[in-house]
N, C-alpha and C positions, 0 to 999 in steps of 0.2 A: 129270221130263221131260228128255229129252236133247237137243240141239239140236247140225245138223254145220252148219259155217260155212264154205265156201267160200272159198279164200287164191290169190291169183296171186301170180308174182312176177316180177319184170323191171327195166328199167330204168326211173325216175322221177325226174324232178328232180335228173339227172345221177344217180342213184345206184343202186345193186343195192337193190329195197326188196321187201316183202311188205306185199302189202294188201289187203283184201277185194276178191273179184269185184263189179264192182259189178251186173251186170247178173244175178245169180243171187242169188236170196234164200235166206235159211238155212235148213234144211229138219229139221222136228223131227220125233222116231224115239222109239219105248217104250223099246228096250231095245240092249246095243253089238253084238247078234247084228245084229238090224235098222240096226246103224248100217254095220254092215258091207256089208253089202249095197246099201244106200243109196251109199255109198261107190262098190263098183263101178260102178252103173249112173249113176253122175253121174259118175265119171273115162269112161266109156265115149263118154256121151252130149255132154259140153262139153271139149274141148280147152285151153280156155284155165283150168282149174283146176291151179294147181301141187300146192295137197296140202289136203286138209280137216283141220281142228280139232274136236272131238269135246266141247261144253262140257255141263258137269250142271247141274240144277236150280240148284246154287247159284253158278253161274257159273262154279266151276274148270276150267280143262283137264282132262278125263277122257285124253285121246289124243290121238292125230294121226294121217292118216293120208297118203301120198304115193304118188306114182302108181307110182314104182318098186318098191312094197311089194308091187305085184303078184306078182314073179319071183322075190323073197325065201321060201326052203323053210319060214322058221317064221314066216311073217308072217299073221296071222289074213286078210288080203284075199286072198289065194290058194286059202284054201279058200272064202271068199264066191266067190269069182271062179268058181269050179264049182258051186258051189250056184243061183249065177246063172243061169249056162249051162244049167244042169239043167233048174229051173224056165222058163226060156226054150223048151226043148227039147219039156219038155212041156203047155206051154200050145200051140205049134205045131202038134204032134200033135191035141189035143182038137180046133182050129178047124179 
């Protein structure tokens, strides 16, 4: 099981830090195709997310993902980011 974990980052306690959002809980995903997507629609949905963490079953960092990573031509959330859009596009249509 995969689990994304939600990171802000800013200023605290006088300093540049990164910390969990706290008001967004981690959100668990099968597989990094679905993480990806997930990805998008939570950077779309909460602004105050600076970049998610991508953790595996056995806690390692599998990824990361950042909101910049959208515009990046080889970055896997660019093509979630149409797949998104797609599936968006066409649930609009069915309703």
């Amino acid at each position: 099981m995969l689990t994304l974990h939600p990171m802000t980052g800013g200023i605290r306690d006088g300093r540049h830090q990164q910390y969990p959002t706290p008001h967004i809980e981690p959100r668990p995903v099968d597989s990094e195709l679905a993480a990806e997507e997930a990805a998008v629609r939570l950077f779309s949905a909460y602004g105050s997310i600076s970049y998610l963490i991508l953790i595996g079953g056995d806690g390692e960092q599998v990824r990361e993902y950042r909101r910049g990573h959208f515009f990046q031509a080889k970055s896997p959330l660019r093509d979630a980011r149409h797949r998104v859009a797609a599936q968006n596009a066409s649930a609009t249509r069915a309703a």
